[in-house]
C-alpha positions in Angstrom: 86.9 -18.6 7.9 84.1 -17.1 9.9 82.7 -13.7 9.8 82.5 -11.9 13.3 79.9 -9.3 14.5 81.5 -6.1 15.8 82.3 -6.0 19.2 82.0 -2.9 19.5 78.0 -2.9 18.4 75.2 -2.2 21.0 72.6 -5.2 20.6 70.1 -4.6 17.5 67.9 -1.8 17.6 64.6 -2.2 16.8 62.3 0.7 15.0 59.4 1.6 16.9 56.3 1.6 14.6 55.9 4.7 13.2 52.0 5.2 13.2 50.4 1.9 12.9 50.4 -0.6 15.8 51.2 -3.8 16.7 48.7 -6.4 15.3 46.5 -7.8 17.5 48.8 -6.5 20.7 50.8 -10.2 20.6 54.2 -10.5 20.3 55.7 -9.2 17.2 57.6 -11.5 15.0 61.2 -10.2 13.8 62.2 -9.1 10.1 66.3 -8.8 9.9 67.4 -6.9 7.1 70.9 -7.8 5.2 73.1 -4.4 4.0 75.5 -5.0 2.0 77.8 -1.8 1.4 78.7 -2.4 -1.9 75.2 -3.8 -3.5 72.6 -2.1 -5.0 71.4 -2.3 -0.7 73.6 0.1 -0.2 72.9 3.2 -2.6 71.2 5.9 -1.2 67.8 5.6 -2.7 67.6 1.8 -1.9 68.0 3.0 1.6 65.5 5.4 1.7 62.9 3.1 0.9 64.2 0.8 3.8 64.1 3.8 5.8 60.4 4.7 5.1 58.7 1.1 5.4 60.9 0.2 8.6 58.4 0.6 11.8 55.2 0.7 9.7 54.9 -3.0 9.3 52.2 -4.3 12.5 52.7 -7.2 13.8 56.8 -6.9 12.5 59.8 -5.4 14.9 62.7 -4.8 12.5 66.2 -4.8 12.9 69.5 -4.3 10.6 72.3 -5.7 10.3 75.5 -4.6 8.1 78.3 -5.9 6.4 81.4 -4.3 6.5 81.2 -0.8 5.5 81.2 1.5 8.3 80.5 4.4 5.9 77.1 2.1 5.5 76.0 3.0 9.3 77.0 6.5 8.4 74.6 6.9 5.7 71.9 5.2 8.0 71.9 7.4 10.4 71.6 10.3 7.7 67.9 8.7 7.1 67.1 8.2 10.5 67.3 4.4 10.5 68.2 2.5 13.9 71.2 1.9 14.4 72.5 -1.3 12.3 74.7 -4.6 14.0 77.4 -5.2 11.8 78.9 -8.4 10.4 82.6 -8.2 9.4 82.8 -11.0 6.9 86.3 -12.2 6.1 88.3 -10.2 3.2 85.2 -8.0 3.2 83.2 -9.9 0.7 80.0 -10.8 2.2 79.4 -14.4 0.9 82.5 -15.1 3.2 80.4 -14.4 6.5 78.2 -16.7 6.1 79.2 -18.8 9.7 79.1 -15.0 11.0 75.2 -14.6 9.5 74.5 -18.4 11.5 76.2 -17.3 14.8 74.0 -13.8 14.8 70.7 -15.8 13.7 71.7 -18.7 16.6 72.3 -16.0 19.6 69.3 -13.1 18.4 65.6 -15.1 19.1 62.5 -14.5 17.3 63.8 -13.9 13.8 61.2 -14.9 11.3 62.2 -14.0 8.4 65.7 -12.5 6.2 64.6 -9.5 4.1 67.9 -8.8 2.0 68.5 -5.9 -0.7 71.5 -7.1 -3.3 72.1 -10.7 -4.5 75.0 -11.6 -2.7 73.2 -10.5 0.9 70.2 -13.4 -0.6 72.9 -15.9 -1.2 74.4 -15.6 2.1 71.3 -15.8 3.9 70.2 -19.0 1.9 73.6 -20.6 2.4 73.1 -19.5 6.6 69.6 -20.0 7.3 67.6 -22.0 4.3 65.1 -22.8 6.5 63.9 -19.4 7.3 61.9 -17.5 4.4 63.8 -14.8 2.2 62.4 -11.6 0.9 65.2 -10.2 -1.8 63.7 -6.1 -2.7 65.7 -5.4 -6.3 65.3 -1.3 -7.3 67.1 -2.1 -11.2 67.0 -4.4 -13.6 70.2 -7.1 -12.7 72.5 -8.1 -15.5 72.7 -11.1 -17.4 75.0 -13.3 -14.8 73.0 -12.3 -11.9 69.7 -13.0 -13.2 71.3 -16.6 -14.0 72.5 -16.8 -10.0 69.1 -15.6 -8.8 67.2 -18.5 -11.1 69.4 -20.8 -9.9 68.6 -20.1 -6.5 65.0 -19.7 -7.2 64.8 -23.1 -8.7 67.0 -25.3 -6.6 65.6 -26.8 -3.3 65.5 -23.7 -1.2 63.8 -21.7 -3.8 60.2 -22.0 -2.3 61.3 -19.9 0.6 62.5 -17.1 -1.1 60.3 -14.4 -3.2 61.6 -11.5 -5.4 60.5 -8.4 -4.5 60.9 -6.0 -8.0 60.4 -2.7 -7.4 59.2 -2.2 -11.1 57.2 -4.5 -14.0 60.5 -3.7 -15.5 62.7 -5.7 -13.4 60.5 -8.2 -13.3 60.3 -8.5 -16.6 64.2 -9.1 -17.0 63.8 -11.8 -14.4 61.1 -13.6 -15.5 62.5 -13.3 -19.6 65.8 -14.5 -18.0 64.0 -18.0 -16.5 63.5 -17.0 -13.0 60.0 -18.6 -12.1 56.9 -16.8 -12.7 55.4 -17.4 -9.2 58.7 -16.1 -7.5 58.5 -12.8 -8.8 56.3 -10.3 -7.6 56.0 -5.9 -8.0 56.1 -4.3 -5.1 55.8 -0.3 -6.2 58.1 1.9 -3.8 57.7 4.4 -1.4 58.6 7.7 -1.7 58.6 9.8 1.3 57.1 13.4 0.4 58.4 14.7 3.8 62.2 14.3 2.9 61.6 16.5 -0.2 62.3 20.4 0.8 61.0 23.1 -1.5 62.1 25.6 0.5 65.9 24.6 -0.2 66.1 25.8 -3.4 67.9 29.3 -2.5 70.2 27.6 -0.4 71.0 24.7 -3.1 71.5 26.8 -5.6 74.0 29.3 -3.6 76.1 26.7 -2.2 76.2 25.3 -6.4 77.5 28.8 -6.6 74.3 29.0 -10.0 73.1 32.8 -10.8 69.4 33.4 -11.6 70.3 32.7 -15.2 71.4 29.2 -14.8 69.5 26.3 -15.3 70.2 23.4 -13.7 69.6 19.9 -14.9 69.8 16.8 -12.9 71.5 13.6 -14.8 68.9 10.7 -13.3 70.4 6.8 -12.4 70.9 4.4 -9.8 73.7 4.2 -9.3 74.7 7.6 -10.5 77.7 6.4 -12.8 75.9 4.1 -14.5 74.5 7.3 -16.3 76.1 8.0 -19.7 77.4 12.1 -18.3 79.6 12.1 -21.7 76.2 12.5 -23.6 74.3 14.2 -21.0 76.8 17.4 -21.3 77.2 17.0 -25.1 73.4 17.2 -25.0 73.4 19.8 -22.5 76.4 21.6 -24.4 74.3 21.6 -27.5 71.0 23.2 -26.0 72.8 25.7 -24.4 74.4 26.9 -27.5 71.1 27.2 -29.5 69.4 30.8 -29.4 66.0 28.8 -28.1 67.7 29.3 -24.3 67.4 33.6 -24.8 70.5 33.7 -22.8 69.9 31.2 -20.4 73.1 29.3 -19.2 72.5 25.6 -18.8 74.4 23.5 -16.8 74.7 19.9 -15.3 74.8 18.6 -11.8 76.7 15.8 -11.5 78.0 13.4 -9.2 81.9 13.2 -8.3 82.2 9.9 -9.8 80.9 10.9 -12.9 82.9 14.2 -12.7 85.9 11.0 -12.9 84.4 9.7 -15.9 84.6 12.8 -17.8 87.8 13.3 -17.5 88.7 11.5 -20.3 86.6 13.3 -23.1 88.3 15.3 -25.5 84.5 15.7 -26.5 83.6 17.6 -23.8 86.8 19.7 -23.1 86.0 20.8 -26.8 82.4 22.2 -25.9 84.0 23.7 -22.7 82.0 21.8 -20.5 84.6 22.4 -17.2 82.1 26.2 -16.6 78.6 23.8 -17.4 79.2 20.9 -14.9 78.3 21.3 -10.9 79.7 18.7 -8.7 77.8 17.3 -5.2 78.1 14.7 -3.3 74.3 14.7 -3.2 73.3 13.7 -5.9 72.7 10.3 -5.3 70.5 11.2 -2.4 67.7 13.0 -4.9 65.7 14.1 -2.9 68.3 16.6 -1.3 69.8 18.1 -4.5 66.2 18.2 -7.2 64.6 21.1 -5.2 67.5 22.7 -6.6 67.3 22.2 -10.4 65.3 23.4 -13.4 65.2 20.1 -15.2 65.6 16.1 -14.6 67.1 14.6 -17.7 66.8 10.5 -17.8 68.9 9.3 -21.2 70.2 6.0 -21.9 69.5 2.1 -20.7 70.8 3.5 -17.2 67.5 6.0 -16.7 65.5 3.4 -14.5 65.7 2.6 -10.3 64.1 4.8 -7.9 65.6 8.0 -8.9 63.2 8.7 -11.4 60.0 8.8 -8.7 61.9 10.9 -6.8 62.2 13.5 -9.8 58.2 12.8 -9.8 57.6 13.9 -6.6 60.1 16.8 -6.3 58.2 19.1 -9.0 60.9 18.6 -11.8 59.8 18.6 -15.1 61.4 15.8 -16.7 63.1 14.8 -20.1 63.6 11.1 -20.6 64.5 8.9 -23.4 61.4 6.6 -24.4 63.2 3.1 -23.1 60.8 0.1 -21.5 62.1 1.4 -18.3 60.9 4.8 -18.5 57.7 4.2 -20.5 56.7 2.1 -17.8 56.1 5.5 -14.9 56.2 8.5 -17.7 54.1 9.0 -20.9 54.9 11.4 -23.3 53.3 14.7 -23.0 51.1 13.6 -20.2 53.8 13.5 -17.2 57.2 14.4 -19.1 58.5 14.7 -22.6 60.2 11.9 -23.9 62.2 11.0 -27.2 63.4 8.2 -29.4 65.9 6.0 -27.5 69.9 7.3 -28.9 68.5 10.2 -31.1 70.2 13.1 -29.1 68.7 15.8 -31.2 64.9 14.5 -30.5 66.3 14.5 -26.7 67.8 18.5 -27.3 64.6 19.5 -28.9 62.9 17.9 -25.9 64.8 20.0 -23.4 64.3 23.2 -24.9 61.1 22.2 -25.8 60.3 22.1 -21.8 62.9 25.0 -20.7 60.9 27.7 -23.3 57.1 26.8 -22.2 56.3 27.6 -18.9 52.5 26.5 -18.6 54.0 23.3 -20.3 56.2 22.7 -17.6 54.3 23.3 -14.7 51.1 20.8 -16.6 53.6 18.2 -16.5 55.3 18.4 -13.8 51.9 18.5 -11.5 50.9 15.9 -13.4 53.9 13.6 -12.4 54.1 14.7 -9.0 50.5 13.9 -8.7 51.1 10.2 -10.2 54.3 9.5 -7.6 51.6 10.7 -4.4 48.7 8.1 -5.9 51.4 5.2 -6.9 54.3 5.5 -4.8 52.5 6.5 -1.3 54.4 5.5 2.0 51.4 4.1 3.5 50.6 1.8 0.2 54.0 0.2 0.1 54.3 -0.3 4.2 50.5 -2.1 4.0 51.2 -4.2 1.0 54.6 -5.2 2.5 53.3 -6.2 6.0 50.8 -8.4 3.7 53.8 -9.6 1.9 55.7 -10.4 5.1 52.2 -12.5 6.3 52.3 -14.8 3.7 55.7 -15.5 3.8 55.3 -16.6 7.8 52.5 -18.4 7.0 53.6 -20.6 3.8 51.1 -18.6 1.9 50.9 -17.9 -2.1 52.6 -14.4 -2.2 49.6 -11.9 -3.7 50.7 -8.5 -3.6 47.6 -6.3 -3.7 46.1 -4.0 -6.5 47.2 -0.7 -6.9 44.3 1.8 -5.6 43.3 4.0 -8.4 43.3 7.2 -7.2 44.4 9.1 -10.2 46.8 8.5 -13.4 44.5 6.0 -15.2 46.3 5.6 -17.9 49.4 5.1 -16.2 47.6 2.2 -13.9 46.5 0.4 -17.0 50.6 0.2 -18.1 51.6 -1.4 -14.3 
């Protein structure tokens, strides 16, 4: 079985550089990026930072191609990225296309490199093209079997052509703990694009939401968004909105429609009357759309890391967060959010109202936060240090990703 490129596809596009030229006016050498639908590649905020390093790379033309999943293009096209090939690998499952992935390399000249974004897209593009040098960008820490796959493929023959690009010391931490070779492994902070954020929505968010001027919104943070744990976000959010600290405030939680699913279930929650607390949209994996809406960004649990929590940086949120290795790694108590003890739900309460009934407190650390995503997350630092990242790799070079600038945040450039 053989996977098959869409007929029906125009030839690659190729994004035009943004702002930056080509280097040296030569012909630029070709980056093709692997989507795969159902990965980690696929989620709205892994996309975005596709979507703001694509065309800012000199010396680099980049195209995309996709697996299966039209809905994939769809959501592409939402972020302005050019318009993706696609590959329909047998049955769907992408490891399946890998003659597919050889065919497309064979008939499209000057590809230089595979930049992937899930596991099973860097499998397939070892098993098509070992030869070629793969870039894998992970956004959240893997589990336990996939960090065994990945050192497997990092150790075996065809593991000096590939590097692991971690968007966090986090992930690589779990990598590295979990065998994967030190050298292979490198942090590569993200982008986050300021322009996509929209303070002026916030009227228009919160009438759609159908929230009065008493409400207070929070926003549940994860990648993807039902890996959060919502049962304990709305019992925590149930019991701060019962406590006289609110002064009549309702609170309430915006959630995603799959966790909305995951709800269901909870005696827990119908008890507490939670139906009148919880606001669904569709959104909410796209942050960036839905946070100029809300009054808070809660981060609880294990599932509080990935890009979403930058994105509540740079949106002006204040933000409560459980104190996990994840979270402690961007936010530090009382400095750029509040934070409490990992599974004590009434530190994390006291937290909320904490931030809810002190306005200059709020607005210290929320500027404080946004301030840190602008110095370490900047669109032009990530596209510079991953056109470096793509040089080495062409040329056989150690991989070096370069210093962070410090600009601001000194204390939170001593942690990276």
């Amino acid at each position: 079985m053989s996977g098959t490129v869409s007929a029906t596809t125009e030839p690659p596009a190729v994004a035009e550089p943004d702002d930056v030229g080509k280097a040296g006016g030569g012909a630029a050498m070709r980056v093709l990026h692997l989507l795969d639908g159902r990965g980690p590649g696929g989620e709205g905020t892994a996309l975005a930072l596709l979507a703001d390093g694509i065309g800012r790379t000199p010396g680099f033309e980049q195209q995309i191609l996709q697996l299966g999943r039209v809905g994939l293009a769809e959501r592409a096209a939402a972020l302005h990225l050019p318009a993706p090939a696609r590959l329909s690998p047998p049955c769907g499952l992408p490891l399946l296309g890998w003659r597919g992935l050889r065919n497309f390399l064979r008939i499209t000249p000057g590809i230089e490199l595979i930049h992937t974004w899930s596991p099973a897209t860097l499998t397939l593009a070892t098993l098509a093209s070992p030869d070629l040098p793969r870039a894998l960008t992970l956004t959240r820490p893997p589990e336990g079997p996939v960090v065994r796959w990945l050192r497997m493929l990092l150790e075996e023959r065809w593991g000096s052509r590939t590097v692991v690009l971690a968007t966090s010391a986090t992930v690589r931490r779990r990598l590295v703990e979990g065998g994967c070779p030190d050298s292979s492994v490198h942090v590569l902070r993200p982008a986050i694009h300021m322009g996509r954020i929209d303070p002026h929505a916030r009227a228009a968010l919160r009438e759609r939401w159908g929230a009065g001027e008493d409400d207070r919104i929070v926003a549940l943070l994860s990648d993807p968004p039902e890996a959060a744990d919502a049962r304990e976000a709305i019992l925590s959010v149930g019991l701060a909105d019962e406590s006289r600290s609110t002064a009549g405030k309702r609170l309430r939680l915006l959630l995603h429609p799959r966790q909305v699913g995951m709800l269901r279930a909870c005696e827990s929650v119908r008890a507490l009357g939670a139906v009148s607390r919880i606001i669904v949209a569709r959104k909410v994996d796209c942050p960036w759309a839905v946070l100029p809406g809300c009054d808070l960004a809660l981060a609880p649990g294990p599932a509080a890391k990935g890009l979403s929590l930058p994105w509540a940086m740079a949106s002006n949120v204040p933000i409560v967060a459980e104190a996990t290795y994840a979270i402690s790694e961007i936010l530090e108590a009382r400095h750029s959010a509040l934070l409490a003890p990992p599974g004590r739900r009434d530190h994390l309460v006291r937290q909320m109202l904490r931030m809810l009934g002190d306005e200059r407190l709020r607005w210290q650390l929320r500027d404080t936060a946004r301030h840190e995503a602008y110095s370490f997350f900047s669109r032009q630092q990530y596209s510079r240090h991953l056109t470096t990242v793509y040089q080495q790799m062409v040329s056989g070079e150690p991989i070096e990703v370069p210093p962070l600038q410090v600009t601001g945040g000194l204390r939170f450039a001593g942690r990276a």
